[in-house]
N, C-alpha and C positions, 0 to 999 in steps of 0.2 A: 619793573619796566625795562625792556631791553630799549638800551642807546643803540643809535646808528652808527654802524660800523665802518661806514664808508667816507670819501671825503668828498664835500662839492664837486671835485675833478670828475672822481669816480661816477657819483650821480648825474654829471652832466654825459659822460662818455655812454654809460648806459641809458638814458633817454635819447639821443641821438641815435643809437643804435636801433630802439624799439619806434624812432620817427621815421627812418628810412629800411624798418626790415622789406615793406614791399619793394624796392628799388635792389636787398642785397637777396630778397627769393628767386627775380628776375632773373638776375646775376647768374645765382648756383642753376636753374632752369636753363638757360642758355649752356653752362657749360654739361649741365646732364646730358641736353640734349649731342651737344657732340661728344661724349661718353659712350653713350648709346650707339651711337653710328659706327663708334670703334670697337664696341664690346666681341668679343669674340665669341665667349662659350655662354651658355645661357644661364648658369649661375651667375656671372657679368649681369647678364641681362635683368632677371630679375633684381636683382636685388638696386641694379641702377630704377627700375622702375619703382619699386618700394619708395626710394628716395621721392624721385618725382613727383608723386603722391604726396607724398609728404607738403614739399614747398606748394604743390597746386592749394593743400586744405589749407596752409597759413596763407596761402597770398587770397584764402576765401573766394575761389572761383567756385560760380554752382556748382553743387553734386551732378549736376546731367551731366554737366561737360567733364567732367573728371574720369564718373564713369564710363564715358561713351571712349573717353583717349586711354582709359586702363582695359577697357573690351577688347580694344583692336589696337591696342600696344601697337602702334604708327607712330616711331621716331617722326615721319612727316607731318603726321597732325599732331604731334604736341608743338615740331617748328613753325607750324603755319600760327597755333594758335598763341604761341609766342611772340609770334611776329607782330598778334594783332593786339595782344597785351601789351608790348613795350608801346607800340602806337598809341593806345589810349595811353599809358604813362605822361607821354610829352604834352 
């Protein structure tokens, strides 16, 4: 039987973390988003969106909407629909 490696601290610091990943996807979301507005060359680009993808499937927003902002790769409508995520947030 494997014992638990970690200490109470540790297990609490890590469920905190997995309590508020939606709050810290937001977070990297936002700052992608002005990533993105600064990116320059399209390798920048892509691979900023790759990310974005990314935090959209853990923050579990539908596939429609994910695809529909990775079709038309619009910095502006991922910041709108950022805008209307952190809204519901509060």
């Amino acid at each position: 039987m494997v014992k638990n490696t970690r200490s109470k601290y540790q297990d609490g610091v890590i469920g905190r973390y997995y309590d508020n990943l939606d709050t810290i996807m937001l977070q990297k979301l936002g700052e992608l988003v002005t990533e993105l507005y600064l990116a320059e060359t399209e390798v920048q680009k892509k691979r900023l969106w790759q990310r974005a993808q990314k935090a959209m499937e853990k923050l579990k927003v539908p596939p429609g909407i994910i695809e529909h902002i990775m079709k038309t790769r619009s910095v502006e409508i991922l910041a709108k629909n950022l805008q209307d995520w952190l809204g519901n947030k509060k």
